[in-house]
N, C-alpha and C positions, 0 to 999 in steps of 0.2 A: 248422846243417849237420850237426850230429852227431846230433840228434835222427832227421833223413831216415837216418842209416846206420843208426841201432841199432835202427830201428823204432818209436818210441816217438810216441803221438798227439799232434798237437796240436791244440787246439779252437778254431777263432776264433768268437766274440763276435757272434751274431746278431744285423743292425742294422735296424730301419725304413727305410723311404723318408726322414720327419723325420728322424726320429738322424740319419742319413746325410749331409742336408742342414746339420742345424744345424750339426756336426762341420764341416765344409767351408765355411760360415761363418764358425763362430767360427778356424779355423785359418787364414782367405786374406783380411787384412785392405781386398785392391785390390778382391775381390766389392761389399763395402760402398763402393765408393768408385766403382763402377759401377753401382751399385745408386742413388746419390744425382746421377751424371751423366743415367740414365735419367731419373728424378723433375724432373730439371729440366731435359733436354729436352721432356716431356710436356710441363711447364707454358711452355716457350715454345709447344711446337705450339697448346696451348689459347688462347693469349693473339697470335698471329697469328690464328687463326680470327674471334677477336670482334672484331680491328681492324676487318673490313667494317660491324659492325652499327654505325651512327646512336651518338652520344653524344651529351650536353652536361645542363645542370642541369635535371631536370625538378622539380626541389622550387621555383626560382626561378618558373618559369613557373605554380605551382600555391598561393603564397602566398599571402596576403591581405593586400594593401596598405591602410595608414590614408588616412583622409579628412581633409583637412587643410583648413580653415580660416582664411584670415589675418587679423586685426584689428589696426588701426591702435593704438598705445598712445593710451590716455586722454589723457595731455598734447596730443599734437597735435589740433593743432585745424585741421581741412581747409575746417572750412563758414562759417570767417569772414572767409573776402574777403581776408582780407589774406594769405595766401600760405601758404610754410609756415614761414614766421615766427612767424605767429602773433600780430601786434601787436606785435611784439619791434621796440624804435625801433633806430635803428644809424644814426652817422652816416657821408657820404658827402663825402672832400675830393677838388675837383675840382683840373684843370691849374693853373687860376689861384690856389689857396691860398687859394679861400673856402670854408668849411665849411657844408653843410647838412644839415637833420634830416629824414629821412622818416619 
């Protein structure tokens, strides 16, 4: 105030648009803080928008499946009539407690 009575100049400090900006930035720490609520509202608007488009696995649908094969193990033996026992005897005891061999 005493400077405006006595006459005496004072200079202010010519600023950029940026100067200006970052100053007001770095001083209003809620900017930032609106700054990161905008950012993710975007990326909800973004991420409503794609819900319409089709999804699902197209790497699944584009793989290449093996060719499989199955083979009976060697032991068994299918083409001897006798089941899949294989000739293997085993006895059978009936109701009446006599025993036989098939």
């Amino acid at each position: 105030m005493t400077a405006l009575l006595t006459g005496a100049a004072v200079h202010a400090k010519k600023m950029t648009l940026p100067e200006l900006l970052d100053a007001a930035r770095s001083a209003n720490p809620s900017l930032r803080a609106s700054a990161a609520v905008t950012d993710a509202s975007r990326a909800q608007v973004t991420e409503a928008w794609t819900y319409w488009l089709p999804s699902g696995d197209i790497l699944s649908l584009l793989a290449p499946s093996p060719n499989v094969h199955c083979q009976p193990p060697p032991a068994l033996n299918l083409n001897a009539g006798a089941g899949i026992a294989g000739g293997v005897s085993h006895q059978v005891v009936g109701m009446g407690g006599s025993a036989g061999t098939t």
